[in-house]
C-alpha positions in Angstrom: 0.0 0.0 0.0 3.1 2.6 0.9 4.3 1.5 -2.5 1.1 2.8 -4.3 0.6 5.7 -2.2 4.3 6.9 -2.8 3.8 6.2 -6.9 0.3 7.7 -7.1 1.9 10.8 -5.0 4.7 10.9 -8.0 1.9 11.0 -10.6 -0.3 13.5 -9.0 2.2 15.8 -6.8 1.1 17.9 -4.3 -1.3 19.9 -6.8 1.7 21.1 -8.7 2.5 18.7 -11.5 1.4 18.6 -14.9 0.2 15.4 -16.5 -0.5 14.3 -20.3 -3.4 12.6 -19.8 -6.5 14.9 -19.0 -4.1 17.1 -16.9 -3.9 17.9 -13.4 -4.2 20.9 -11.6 -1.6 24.0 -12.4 1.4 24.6 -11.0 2.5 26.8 -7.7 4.8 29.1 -7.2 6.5 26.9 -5.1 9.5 24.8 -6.9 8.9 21.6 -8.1 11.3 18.7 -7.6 12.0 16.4 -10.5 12.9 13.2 -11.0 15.1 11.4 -13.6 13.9 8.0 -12.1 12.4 5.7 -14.3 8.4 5.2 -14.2 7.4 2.1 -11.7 4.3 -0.4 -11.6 2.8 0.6 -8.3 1.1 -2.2 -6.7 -2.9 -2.9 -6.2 -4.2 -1.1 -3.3 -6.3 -4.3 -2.9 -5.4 -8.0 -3.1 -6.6 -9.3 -6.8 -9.5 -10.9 -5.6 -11.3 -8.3 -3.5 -13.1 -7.1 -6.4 -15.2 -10.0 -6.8 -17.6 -11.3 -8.0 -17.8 -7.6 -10.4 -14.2 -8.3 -11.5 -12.4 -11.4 -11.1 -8.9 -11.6 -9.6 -7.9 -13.6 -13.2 -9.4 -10.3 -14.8 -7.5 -7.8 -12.4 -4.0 -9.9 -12.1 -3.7 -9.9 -15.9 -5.3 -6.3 -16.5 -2.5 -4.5 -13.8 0.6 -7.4 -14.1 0.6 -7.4 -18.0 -1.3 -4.5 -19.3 -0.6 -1.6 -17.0 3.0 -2.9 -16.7 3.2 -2.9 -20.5 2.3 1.1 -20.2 5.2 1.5 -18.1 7.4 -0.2 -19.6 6.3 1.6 -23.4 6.9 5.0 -21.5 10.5 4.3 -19.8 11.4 3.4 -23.3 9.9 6.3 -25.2 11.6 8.5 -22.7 15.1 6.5 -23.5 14.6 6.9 -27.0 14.2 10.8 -26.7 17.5 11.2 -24.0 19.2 9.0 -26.6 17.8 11.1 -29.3 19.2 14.5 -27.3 22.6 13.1 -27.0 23.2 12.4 -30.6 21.1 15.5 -31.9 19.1 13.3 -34.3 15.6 13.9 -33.6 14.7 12.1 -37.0 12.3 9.4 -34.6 11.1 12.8 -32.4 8.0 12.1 -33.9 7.5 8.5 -33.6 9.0 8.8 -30.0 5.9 11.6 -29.2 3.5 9.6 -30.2 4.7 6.9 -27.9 5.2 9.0 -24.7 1.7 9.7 -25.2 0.0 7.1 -25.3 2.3 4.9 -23.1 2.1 7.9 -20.4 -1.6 8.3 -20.6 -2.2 4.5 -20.2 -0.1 4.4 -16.9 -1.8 7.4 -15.3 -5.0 6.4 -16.8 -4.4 2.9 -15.5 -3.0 4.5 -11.9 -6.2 6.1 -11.7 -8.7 3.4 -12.3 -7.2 1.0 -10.1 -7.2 3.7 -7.1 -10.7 4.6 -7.8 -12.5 1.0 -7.4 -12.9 -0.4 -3.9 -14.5 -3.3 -2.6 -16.3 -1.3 0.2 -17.8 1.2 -2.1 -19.9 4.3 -0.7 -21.9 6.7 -2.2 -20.3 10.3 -3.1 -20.8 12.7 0.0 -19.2 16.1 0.9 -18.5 18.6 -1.9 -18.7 16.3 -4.7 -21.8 15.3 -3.9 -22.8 18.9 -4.0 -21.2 20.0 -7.2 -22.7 16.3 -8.7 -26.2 17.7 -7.9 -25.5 20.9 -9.1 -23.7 20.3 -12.3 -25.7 17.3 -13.0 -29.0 17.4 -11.3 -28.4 13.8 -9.2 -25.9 10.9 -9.2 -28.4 9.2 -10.9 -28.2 11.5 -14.0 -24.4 11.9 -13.7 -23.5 8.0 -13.5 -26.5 7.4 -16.4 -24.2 9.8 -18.8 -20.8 8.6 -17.8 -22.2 4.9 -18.1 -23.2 5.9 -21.8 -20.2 8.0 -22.5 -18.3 5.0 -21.9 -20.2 2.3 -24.0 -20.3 4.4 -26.2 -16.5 5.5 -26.9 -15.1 4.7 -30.2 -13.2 1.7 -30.3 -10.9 1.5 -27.1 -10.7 4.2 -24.6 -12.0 5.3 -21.4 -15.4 7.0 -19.8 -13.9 10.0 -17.0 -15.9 12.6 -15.1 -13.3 15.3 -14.6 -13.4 18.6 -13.1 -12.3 21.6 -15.8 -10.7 24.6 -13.5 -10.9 26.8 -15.8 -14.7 27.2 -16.4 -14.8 25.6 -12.6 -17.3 23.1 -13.6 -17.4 19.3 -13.7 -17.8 17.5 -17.0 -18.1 13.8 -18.6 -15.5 13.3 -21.1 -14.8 10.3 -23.8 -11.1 9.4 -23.8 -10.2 7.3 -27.7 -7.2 5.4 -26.7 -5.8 6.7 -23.9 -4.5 10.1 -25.2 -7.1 11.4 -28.0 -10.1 13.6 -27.5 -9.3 15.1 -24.2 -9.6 18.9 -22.7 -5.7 20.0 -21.6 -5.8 21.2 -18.3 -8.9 19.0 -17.2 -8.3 17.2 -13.5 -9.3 13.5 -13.9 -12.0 12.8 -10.9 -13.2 8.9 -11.8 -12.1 7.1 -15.0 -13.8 4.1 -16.5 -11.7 1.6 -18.7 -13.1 0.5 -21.8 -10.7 -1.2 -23.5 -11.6 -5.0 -23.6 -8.8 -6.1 -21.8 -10.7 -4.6 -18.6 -13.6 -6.9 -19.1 -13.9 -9.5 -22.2 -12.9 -12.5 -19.7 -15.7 -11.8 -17.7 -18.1 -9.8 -19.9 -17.1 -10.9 -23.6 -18.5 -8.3 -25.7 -21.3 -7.6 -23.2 -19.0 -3.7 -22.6 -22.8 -2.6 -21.2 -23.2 -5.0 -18.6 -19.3 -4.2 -17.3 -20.2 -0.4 -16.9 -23.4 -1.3 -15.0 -21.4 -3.7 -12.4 -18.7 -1.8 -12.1 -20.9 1.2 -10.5 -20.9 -0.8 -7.1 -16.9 -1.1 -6.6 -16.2 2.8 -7.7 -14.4 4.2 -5.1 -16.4 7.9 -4.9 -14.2 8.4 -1.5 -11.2 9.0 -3.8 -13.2 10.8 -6.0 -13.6 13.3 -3.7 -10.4 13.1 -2.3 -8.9 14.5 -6.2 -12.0 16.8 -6.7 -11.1 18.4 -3.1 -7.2 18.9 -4.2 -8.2 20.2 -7.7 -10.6 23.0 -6.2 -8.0 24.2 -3.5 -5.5 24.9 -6.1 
């Protein structure tokens, strides 16, 4: 659990890091420490099988072990090819190399994310995100009903998120293609839905619907409002 506390605070910061996926919130004045360290796997902050009987542990083993871990390993090397790209002054592959960091980036913070915000004690959303639900959205009801469609509904793979956009200071329901396409910059991911088919065919097949309406009871809103509460004080 330290493990995935210490990598999500490495992905997140202390409301003062950027992020290429969806974004996070802006920076402070405050100076920000970097790091050179390669990009780790942080582990489960649940044992495999605790999702169950929504997921399966053979579902969330292979989903985290060999699908997040492929992320990471895609963006340690897309940031090797570009150091290697510096020293030599060829940046013939920049663009290639772009595209990679991207996408391999996105898919470990998107990844980070979703496994942070399902729990096997799931509660309903309370305190200020509760409140900015109703008034953005009307009800939970209404907000998980669009977010639920938004994310059967994405084109090919990708992702459902509810994300809070600072600078109109509103929440919205976004459709993520891949992990990296159709996004707002600057938007602070709240809740994030995978829809790739690697999150559910095992158990699912090609039923994506019937995924999106499980997985409702193992969301995590307690984190939810943990990020929305961080991206409003910034």
């Amino acid at each position: 659990m330290m493990l995935f506390r210490s990598e999500w605070l490495k992905l997140v910061g202390a409301s003062t890091v950027g992020s290429l996926a969806l974004g996070f919130a802006p920076p402070s004045q405050a100076a920000v420490a970097l790091s050179a360290e390669p990009y780790t796997l942080p582990e489960l902050p649940y044992k495999p099988n605790a999702l169950e009987p929504v997921l399966s542990a053979e579902i969330v083993s292979l989903h985290h072990d060999k699908h997040h871990a492929a992320y990471v390993k895609g963006l340690n090397a897309a940031l090797a090819g570009l150091e290697e790209a510096r020293k030599k002054s060829d940046f013939s592959g920049v663009q290639a190399l772009s595209r990679a960091l991207a996408f391999h980036g996105s898919g470990h913070i998107l990844h980070t994310l979703y496994f942070a915000n399902l729990s096997p004690k799931s509660k309903p959303p309370s305190g200020a995100l509760l409140d900015a639900i109703n008034g953005q959205f009307g009800s939970v009801e209404a907000l998980t009903a669009q977010l639920t469609e938004a994310t059967n509904s994405v084109a090919g793979s990708g992702w459902g998120a509810l994300v809070y956009e600072p600078l109109g200071r509103r929440l919205l329901v976004m459709q993520v293609e891949k992990h990296e396409n159709q996004v707002m910059c600057g938007a602070v991911p709240l809740l994030v839905i995978d829809a790739w088919e690697h999150a559910y065919y095992l158990q699912y097949q090609n039923r994506r619907p019937d995924y999106t309406k499980a997985i409702w009871s193992i969301v995590n809103w307690d984190e939810a409002g943990r990020r929305f509460e961080k991206a409003t004080a910034a």
